[in-house]
C-alpha positions as CSV (number, residue, x, y, z in Angstrom):
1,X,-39.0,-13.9,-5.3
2,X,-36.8,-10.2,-6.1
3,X,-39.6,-8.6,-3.4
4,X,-39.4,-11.2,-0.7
5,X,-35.4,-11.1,-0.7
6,X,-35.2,-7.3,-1.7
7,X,-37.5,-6.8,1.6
8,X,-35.7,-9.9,3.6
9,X,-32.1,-8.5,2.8
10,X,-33.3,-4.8,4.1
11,X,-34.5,-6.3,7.2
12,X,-31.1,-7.8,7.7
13,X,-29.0,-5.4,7.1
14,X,-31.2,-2.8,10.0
15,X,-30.2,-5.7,11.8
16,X,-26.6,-6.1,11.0
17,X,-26.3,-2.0,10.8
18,X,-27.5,-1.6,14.6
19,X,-31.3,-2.0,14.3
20,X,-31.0,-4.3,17.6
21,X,-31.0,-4.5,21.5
22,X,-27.5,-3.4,21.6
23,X,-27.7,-0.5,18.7
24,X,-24.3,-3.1,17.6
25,X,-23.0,-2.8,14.4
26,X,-22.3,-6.4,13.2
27,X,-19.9,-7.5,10.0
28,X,-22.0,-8.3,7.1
29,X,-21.2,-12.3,6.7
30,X,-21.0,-14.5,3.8
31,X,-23.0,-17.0,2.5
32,X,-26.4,-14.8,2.1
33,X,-29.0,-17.7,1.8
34,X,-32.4,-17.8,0.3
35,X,-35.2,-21.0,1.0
36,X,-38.6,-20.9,0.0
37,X,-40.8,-21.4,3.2
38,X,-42.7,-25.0,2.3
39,X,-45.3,-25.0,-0.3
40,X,-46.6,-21.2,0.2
41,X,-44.9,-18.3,-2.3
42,X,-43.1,-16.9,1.0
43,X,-38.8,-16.9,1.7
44,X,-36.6,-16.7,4.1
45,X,-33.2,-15.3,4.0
46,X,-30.6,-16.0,6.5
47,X,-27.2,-14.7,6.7
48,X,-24.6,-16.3,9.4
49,X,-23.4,-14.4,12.5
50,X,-19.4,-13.9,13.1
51,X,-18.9,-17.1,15.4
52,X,-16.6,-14.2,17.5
53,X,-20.2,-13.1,18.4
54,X,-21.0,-15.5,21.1
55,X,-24.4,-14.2,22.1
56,X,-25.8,-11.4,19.2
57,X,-28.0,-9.1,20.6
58,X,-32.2,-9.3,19.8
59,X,-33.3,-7.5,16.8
60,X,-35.5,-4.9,17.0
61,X,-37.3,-5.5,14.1
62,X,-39.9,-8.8,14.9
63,X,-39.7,-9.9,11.3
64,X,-35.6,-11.0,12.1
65,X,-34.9,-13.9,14.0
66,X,-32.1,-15.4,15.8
67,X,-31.6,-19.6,15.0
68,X,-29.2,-21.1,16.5
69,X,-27.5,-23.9,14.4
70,X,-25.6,-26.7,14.6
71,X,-22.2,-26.0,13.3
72,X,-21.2,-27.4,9.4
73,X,-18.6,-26.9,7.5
74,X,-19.0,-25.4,4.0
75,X,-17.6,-24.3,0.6
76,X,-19.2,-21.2,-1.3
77,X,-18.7,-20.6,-5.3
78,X,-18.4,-17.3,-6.5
């Protein structure tokens, strides 16, 4: 688990730190999630764009991908 987020946090953060179509830098957004992907040893990690951000440009790295969501409403616990 510390290797697929170490490497899925990484690929994020390029993302968020202008590794995209627009070469945008783009505020780092809490909650940071982590699922494991079905029954195989692979996990995603997902962090939520700024809703300010109305279309966020395509990442550059094919590993990151944008999923559009249906909106929720949600408490996080330090």
């Amino acid at each position: 688990m510390w290797t697929s987020s170490s490497a899925g946090f990484w690929r994020l953060f390029g993302y968020i730190s202008g590794q995209n179509s627009a070469e945008m830098k783009i505020n780092m957004t809490a909650p940071v999630t982590m699922s494991q992907n079905g029954s195989s040893a692979a996990f995603a990690m997902r962090f939520f764009v700024p809703s300010e951000l109305a279309s966020p440009p395509q990442p550059s790295n094919s590993q990151v991908q944008l999923v559009s969501e249906s909106r929720d409403r949600v408490a996080v616990i330090e």
